[in-house]
N, CA, C and O of each residue as an XYZ file, in Angstrom:
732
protein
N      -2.416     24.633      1.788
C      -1.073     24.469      1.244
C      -0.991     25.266     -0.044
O      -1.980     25.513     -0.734
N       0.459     25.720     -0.378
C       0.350     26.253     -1.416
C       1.629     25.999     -2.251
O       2.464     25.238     -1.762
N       1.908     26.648     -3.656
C       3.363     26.092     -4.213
C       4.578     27.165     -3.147
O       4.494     28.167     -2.436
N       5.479     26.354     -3.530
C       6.485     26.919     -3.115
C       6.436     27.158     -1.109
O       7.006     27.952     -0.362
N       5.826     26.449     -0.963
C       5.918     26.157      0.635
C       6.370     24.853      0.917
O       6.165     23.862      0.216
N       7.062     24.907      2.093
C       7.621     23.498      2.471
C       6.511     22.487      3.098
O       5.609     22.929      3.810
N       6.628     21.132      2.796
C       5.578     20.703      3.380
C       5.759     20.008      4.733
O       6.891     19.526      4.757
N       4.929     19.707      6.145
C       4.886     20.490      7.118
C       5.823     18.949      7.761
O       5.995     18.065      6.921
N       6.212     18.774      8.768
C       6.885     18.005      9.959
C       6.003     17.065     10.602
O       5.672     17.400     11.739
N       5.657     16.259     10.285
C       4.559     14.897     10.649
C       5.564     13.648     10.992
O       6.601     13.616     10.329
N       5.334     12.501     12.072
C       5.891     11.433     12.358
C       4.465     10.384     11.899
O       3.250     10.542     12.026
N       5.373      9.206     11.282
C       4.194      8.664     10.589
C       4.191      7.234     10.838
O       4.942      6.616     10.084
N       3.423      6.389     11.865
C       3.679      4.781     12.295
C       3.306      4.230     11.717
O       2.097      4.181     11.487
N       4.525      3.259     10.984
C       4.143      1.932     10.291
C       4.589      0.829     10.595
O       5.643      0.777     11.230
N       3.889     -0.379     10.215
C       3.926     -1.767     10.421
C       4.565     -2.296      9.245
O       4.202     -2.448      8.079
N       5.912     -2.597     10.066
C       6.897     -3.016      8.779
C       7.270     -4.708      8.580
O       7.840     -5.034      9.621
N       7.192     -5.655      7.849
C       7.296     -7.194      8.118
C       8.807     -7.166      8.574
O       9.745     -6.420      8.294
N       8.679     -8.223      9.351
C      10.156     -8.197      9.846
C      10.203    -10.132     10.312
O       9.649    -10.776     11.203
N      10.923    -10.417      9.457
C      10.760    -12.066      9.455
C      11.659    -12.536     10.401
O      11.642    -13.759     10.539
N      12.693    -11.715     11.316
C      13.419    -11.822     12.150
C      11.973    -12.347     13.293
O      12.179    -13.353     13.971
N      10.684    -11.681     13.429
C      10.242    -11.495     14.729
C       9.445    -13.097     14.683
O       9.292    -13.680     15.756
N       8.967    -13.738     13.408
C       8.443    -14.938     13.297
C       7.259    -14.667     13.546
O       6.765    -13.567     13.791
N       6.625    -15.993     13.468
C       5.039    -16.237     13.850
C       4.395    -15.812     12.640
O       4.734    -15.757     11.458
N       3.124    -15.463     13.445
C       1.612    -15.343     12.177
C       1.852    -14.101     12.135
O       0.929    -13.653     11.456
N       2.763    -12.937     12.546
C       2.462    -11.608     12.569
C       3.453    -10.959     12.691
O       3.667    -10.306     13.712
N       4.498    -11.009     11.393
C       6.004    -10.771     11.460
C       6.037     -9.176     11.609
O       7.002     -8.757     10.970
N       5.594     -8.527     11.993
C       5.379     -6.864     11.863
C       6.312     -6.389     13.074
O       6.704     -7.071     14.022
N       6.549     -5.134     12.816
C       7.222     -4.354     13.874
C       6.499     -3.169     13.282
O       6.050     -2.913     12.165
N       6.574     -2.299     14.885
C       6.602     -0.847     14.884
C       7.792      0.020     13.740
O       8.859     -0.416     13.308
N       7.393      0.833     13.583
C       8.677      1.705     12.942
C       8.308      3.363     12.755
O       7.143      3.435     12.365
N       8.737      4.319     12.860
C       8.490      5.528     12.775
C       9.148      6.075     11.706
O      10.376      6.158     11.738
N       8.111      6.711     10.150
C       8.947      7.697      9.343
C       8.556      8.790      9.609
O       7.469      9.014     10.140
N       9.467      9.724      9.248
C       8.763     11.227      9.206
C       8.505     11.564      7.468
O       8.486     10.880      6.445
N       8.316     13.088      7.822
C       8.110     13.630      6.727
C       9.277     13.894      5.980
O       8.919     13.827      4.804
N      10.501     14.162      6.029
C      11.496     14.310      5.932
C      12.300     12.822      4.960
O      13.079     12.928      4.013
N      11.791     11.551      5.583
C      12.294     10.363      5.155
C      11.676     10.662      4.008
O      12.457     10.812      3.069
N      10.541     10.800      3.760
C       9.751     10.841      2.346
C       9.846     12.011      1.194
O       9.143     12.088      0.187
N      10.542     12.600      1.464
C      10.429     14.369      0.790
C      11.533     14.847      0.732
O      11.691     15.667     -0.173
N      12.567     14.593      1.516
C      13.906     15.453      1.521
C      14.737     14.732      0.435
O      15.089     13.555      0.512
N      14.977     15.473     -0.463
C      16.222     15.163     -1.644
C      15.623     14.527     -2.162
O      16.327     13.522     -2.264
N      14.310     14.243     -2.848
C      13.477     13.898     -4.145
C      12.352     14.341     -4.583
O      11.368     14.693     -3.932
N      12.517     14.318     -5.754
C      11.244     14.910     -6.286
C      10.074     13.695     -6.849
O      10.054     12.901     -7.789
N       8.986     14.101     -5.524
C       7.841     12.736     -5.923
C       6.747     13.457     -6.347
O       6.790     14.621     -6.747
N       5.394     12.504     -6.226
C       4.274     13.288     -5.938
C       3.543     12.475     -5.231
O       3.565     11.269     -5.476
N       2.720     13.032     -4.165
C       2.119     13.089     -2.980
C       0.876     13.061     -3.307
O       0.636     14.104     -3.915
N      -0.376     12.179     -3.192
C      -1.289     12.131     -3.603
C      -2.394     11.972     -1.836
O      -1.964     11.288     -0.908
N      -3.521     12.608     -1.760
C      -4.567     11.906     -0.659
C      -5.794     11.781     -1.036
O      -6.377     12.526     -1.823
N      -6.331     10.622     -0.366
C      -7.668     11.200     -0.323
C      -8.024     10.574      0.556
O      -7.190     10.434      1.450
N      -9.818      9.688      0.817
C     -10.515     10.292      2.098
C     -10.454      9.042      2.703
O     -10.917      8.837      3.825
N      -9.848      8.103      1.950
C      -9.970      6.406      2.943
C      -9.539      5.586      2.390
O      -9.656      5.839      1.190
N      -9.003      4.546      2.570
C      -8.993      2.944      2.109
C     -10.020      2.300      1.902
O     -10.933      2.119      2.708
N      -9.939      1.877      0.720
C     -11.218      0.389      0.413
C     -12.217      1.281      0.300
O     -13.192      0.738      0.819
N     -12.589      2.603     -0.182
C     -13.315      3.322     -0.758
C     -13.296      3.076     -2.468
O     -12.358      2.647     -3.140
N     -14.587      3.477     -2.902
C     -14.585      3.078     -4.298
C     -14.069      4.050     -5.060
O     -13.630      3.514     -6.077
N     -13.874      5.377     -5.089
C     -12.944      5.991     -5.932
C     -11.620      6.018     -6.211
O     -11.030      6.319     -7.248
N     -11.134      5.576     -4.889
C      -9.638      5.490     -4.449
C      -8.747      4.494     -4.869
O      -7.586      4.522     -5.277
N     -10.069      3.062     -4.550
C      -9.362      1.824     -5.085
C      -9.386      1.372     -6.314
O      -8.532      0.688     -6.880
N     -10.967      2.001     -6.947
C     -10.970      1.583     -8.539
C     -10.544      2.227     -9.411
O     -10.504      1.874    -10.589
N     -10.066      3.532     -8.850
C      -9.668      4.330    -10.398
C      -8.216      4.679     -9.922
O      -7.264      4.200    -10.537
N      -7.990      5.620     -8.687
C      -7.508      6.801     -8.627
C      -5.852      5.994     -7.857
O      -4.803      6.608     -8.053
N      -5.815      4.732     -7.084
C      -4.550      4.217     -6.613
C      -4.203      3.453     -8.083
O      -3.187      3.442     -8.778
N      -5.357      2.903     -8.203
C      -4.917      1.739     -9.602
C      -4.244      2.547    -10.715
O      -3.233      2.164    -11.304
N      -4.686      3.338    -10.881
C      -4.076      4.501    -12.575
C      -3.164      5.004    -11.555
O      -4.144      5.536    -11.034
N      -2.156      5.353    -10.740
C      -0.945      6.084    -10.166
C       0.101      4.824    -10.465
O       1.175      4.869    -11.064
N      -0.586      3.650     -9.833
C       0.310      2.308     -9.972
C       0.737      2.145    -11.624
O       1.890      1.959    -12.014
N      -0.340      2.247    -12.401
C      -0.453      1.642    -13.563
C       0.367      2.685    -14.253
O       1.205      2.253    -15.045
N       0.270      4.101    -14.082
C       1.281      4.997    -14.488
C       2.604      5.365    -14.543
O       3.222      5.975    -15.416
N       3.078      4.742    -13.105
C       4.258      4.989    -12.589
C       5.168      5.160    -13.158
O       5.859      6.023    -12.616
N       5.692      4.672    -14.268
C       6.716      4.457    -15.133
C       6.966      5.312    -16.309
O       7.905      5.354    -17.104
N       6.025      5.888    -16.217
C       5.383      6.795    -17.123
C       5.725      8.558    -15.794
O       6.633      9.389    -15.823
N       5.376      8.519    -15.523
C       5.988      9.653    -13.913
C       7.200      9.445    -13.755
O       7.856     10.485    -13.704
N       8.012      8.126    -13.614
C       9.923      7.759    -13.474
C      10.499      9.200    -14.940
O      11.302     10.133    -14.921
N       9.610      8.672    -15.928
C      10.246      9.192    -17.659
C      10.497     10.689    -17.102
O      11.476     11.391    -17.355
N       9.165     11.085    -16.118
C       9.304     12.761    -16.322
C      10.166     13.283    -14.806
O      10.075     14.426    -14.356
N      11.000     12.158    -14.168
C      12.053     12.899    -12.805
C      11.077     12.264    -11.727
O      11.529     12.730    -10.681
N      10.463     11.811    -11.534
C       9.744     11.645    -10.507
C      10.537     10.399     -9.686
O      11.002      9.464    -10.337
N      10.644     10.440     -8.421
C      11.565      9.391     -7.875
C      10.791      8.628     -7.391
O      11.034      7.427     -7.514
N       9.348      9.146     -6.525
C       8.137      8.123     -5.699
C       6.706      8.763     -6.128
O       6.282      9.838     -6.553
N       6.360      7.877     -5.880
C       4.749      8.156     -5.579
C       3.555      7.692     -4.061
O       3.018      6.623     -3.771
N       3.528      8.830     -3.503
C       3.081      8.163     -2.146
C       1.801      8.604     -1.938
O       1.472      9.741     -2.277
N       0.602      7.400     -1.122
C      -0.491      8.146     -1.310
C      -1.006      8.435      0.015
O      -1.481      7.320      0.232
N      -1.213      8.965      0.849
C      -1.395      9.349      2.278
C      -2.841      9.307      2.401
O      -3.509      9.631      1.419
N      -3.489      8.904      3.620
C      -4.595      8.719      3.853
C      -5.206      8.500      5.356
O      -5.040      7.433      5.946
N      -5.760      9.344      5.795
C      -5.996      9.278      7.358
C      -6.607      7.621      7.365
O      -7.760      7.476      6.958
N      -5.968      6.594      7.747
C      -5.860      5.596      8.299
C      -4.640      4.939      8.692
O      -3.525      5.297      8.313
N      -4.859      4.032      9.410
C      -3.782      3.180     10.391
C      -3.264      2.591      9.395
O      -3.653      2.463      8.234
N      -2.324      2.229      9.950
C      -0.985      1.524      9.126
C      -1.491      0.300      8.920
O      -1.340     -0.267      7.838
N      -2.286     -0.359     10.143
C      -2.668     -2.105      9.662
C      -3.621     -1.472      8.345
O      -2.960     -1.714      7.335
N      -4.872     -0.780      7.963
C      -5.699     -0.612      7.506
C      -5.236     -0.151      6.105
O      -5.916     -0.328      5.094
N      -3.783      0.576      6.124
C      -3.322      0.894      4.936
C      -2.420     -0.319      4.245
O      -2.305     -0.477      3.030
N      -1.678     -1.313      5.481
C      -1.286     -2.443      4.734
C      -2.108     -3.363      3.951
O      -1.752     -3.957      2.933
N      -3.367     -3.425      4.592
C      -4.155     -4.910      4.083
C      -4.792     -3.991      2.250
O      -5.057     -4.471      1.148
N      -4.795     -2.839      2.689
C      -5.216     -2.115      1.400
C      -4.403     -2.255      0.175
O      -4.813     -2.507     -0.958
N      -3.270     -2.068      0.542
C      -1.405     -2.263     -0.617
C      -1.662     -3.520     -1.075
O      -1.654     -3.816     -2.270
N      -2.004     -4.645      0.258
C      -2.180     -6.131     -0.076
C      -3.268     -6.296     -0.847
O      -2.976     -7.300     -1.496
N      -4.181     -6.000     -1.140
C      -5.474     -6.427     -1.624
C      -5.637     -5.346     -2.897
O      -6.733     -5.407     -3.452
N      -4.765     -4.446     -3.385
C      -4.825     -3.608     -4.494
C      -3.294     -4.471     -5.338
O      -2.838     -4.338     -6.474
N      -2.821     -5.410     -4.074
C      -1.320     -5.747     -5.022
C      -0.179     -4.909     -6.099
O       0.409     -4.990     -7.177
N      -0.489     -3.665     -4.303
C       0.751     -2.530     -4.962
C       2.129     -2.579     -4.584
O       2.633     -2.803     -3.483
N       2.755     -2.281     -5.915
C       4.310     -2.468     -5.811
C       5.132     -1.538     -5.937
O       6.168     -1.530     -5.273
N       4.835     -0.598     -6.794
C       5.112      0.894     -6.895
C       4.929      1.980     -5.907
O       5.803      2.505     -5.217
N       3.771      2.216     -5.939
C       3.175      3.271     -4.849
C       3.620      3.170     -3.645
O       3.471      2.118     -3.023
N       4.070      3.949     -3.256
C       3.806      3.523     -1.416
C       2.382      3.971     -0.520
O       1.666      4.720     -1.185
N       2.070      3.790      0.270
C       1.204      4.407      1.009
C       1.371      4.768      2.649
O       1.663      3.924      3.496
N       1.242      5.522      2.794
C       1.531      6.407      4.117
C      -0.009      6.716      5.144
O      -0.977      7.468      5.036
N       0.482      5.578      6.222
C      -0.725      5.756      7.048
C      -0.576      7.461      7.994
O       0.347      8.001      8.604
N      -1.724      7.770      7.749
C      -1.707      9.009      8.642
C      -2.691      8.998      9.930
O      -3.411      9.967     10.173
N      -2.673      7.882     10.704
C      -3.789      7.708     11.444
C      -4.322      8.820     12.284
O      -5.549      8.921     12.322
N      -3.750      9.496     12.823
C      -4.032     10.599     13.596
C      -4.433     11.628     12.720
O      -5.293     12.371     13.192
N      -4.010     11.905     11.453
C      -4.801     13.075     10.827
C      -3.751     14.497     10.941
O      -3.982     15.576     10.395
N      -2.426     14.131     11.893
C      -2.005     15.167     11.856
C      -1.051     15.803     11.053
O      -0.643     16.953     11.216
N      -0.619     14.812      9.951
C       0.247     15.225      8.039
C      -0.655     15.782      7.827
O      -0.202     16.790      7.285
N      -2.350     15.951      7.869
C      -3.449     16.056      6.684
C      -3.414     17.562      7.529
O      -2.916     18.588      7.067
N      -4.076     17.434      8.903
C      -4.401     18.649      9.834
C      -3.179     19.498      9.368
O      -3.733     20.429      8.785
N      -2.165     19.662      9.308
C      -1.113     20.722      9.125
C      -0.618     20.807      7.313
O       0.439     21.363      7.017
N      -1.351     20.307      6.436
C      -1.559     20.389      4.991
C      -2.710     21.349      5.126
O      -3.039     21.852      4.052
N      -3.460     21.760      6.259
C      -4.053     22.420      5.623
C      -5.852     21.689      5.108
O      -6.854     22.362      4.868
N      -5.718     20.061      5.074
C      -6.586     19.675      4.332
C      -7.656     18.663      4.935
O      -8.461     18.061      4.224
N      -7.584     18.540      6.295
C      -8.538     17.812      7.208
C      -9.721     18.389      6.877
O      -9.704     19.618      6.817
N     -10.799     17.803      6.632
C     -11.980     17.731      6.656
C     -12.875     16.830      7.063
O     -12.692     15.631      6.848
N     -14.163     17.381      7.824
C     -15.072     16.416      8.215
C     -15.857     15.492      7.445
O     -16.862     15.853      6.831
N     -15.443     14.347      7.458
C     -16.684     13.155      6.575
C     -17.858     12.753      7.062
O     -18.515     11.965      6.381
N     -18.451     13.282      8.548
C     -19.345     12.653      9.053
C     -20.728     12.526      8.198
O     -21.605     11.674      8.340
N     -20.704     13.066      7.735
C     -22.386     12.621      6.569
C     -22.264     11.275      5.974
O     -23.225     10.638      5.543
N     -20.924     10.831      5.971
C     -20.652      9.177      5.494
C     -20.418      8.452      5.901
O     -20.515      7.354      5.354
N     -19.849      8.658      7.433
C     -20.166      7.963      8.545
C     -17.998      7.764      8.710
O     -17.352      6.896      9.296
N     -17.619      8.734      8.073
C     -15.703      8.457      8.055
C     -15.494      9.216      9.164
O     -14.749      8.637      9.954
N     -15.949     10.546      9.623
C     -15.487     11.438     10.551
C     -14.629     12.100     10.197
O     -14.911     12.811      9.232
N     -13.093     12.226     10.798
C     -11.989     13.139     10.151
C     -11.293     12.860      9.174
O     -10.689     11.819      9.432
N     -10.986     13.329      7.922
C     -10.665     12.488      6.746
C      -9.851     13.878      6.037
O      -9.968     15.063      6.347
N      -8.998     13.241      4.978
C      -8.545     14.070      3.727
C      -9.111     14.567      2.714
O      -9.655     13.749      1.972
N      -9.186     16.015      2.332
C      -9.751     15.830      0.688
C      -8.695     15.637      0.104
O      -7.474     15.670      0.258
N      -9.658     15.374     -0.780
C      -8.640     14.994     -1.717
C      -7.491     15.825     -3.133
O      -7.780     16.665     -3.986
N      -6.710     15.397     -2.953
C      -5.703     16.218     -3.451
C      -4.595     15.348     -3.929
O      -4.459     14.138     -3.754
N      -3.669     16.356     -4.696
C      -2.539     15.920     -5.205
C      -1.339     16.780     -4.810
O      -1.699     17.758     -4.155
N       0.116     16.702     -5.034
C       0.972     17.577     -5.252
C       2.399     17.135     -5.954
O       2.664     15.936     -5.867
N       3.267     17.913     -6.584
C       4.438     17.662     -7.122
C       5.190     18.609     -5.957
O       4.881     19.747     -5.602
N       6.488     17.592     -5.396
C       7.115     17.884     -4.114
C       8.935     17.423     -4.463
O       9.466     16.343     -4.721
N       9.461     18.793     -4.316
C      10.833     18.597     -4.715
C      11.770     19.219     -3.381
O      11.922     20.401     -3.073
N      12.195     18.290     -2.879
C      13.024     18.502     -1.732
C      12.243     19.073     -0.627
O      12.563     20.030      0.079
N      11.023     18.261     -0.561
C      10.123     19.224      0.466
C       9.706     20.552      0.152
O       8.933     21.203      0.854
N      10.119     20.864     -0.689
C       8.865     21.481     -1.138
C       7.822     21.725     -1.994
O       8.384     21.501     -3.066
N       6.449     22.094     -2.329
C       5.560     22.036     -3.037
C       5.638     22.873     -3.979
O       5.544     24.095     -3.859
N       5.899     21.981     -5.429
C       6.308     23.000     -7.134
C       4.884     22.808     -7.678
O       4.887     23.741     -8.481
N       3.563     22.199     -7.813
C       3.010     22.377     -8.230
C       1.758     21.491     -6.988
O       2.158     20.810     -6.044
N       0.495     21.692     -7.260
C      -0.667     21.778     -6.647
C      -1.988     21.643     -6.813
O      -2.691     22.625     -7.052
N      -2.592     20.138     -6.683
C      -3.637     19.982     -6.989
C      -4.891     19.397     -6.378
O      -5.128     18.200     -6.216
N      -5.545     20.275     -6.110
C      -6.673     20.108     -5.235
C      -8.317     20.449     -5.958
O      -8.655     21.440     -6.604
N      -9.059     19.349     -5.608
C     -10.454     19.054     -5.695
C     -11.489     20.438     -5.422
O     -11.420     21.162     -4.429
N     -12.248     20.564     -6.325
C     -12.985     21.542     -5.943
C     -13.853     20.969     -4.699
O     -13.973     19.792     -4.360
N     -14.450     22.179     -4.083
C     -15.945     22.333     -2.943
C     -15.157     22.060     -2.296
O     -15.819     21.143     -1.810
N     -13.829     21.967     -1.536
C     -13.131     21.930     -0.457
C     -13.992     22.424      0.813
O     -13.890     23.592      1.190
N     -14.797     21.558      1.430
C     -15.279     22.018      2.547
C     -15.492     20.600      3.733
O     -14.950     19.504      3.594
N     -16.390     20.988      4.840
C     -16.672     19.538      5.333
C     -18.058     19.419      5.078
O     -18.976     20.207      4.848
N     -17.894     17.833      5.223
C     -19.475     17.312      4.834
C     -20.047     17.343      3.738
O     -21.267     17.433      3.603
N     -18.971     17.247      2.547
C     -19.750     17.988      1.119
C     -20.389     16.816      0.862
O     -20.448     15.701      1.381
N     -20.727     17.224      0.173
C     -21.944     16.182     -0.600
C     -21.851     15.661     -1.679
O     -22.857     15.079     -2.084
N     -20.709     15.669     -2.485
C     -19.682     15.096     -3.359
C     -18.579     14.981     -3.475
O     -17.833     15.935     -3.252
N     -18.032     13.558     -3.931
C     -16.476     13.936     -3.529
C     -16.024     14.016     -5.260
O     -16.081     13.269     -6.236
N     -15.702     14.966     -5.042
C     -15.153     15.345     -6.510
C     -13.796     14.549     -6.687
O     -13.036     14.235     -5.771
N     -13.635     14.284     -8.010
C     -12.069     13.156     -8.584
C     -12.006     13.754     -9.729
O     -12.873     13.392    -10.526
N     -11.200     14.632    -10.128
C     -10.333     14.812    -11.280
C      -8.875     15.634    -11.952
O      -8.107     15.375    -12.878
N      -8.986     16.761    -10.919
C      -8.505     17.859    -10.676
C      -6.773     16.739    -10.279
O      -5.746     16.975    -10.915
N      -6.817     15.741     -9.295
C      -5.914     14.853     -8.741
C      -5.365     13.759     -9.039
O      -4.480     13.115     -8.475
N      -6.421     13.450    -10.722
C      -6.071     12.552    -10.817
C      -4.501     12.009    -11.645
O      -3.699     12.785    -12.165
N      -4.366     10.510    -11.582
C      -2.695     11.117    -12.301
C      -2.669     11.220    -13.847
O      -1.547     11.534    -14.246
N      -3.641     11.036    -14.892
C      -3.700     11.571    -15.561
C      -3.508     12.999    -16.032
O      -2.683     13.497    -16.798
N      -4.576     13.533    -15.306
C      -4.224     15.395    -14.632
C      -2.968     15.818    -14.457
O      -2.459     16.896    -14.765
N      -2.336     14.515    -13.736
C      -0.658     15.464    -13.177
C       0.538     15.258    -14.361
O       1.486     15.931    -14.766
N       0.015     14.095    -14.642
C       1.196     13.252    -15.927
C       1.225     14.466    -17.341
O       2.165     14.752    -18.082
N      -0.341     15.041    -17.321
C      -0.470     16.322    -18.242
C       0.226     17.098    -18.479
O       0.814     17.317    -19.539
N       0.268     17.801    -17.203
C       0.797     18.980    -16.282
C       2.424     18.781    -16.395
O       3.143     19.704    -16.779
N       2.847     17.720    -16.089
C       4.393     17.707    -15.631
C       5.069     17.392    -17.277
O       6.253     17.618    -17.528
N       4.141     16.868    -18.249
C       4.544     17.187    -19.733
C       4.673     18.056    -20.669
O       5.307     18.188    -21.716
N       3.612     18.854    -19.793
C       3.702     20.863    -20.202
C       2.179     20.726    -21.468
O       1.611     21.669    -22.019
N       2.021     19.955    -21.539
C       0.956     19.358    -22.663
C      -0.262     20.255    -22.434
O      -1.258     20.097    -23.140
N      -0.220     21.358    -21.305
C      -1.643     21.806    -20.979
C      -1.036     23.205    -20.889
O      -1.809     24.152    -21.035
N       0.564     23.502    -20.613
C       0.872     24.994    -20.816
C       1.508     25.089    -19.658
O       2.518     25.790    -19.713
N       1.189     24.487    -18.334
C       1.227     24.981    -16.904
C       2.518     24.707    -16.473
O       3.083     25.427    -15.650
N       3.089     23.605    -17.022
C       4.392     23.130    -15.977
C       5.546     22.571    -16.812
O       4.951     21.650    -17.372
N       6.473     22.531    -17.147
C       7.263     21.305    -17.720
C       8.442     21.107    -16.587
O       9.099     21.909    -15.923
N       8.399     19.275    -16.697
C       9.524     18.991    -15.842
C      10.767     19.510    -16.187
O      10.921     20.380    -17.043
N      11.548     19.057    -15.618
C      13.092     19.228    -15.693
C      13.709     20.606    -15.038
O      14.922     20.810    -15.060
């Protein structure tokens, strides 16, 4: 992926509560695309390589949540974090991080990540097809700024966190580093 490219046409299944349906398991099917999430706002788009992973959950979802308001100040309308897993696997994750801000976007199939450009193999950790990890600032679908993890390869042998993180972007979109100012 790069700036100033649109980002790509993905359908994305989620499990939405629906208290109409009752019982122990008020959920329904529902289909967003890429389009529901990206067209006519300017968010930022965050991935990385799993749920209930320790970089993801202790630093890198928690500081986006904890920031958020702080991202609203500089135009930002959402913050979504995409992650090759299922929608049940990304709900119980929202539930158990007790996120209210963020959204998260199951990508179970891999195919938002596969056409980003950013599928990579995890098998040395036992994940298989997974995201690196990355960031982006996304205005009407398309990509204004771009941030991605060094050693971009498969199977690396570190997963690098900083380059993505929202500290990094909150920088960036303040002009505080030279590279970008909102507005």
């Amino acid at each position: 992926m790069t700036v100033n490219k649109k980002i790509p046409f993905a359908t994305f299944r989620m499990r939405i509560r629906d208290e109409s349906i009752g019982g122990p398991n008020p959920f329904r099917w529902d289909d967003k695309t890429s389009d529901d999430y990206f067209k006519g706002k300017r968010v930022i788009l965050f991935s990385l390589p799993g749920a209930f992973t320790p970089t993801c959950s202790t630093y890198q979802v928690p500081d986006f949540e904890e920031l958020y308001d702080e991202f609203e100040k500089e135009g930002i309308e959402a913050i979504y974090c995409v992650s090759v897993n299922d929608a049940y696997v990304m709900n119980a994750w929202g539930k158990a991080l007790g996120l209210r801000k963020v959204q998260l976007i199951p990508d179970g199939s891999g195919e938002f990540t596969r056409k980003m450009g950013m599928l990579v193999a995890k098998d040395n950790v036992g994940f298989g097809m997974r995201s690196w990890r990355y960031a982006a600032l996304i205005n009407d679908g398309v990509v204004q700024q771009w941030f991605v993890e060094e050693g971009f390869c498969d199977n690396c042998e570190t997963d690098p966190y900083g380059v993505s993180s929202p500290q990094k972007i909150l920088e960036t979109l303040r002009g505080t580093n030279g590279v970008f100012r909102a507005g």
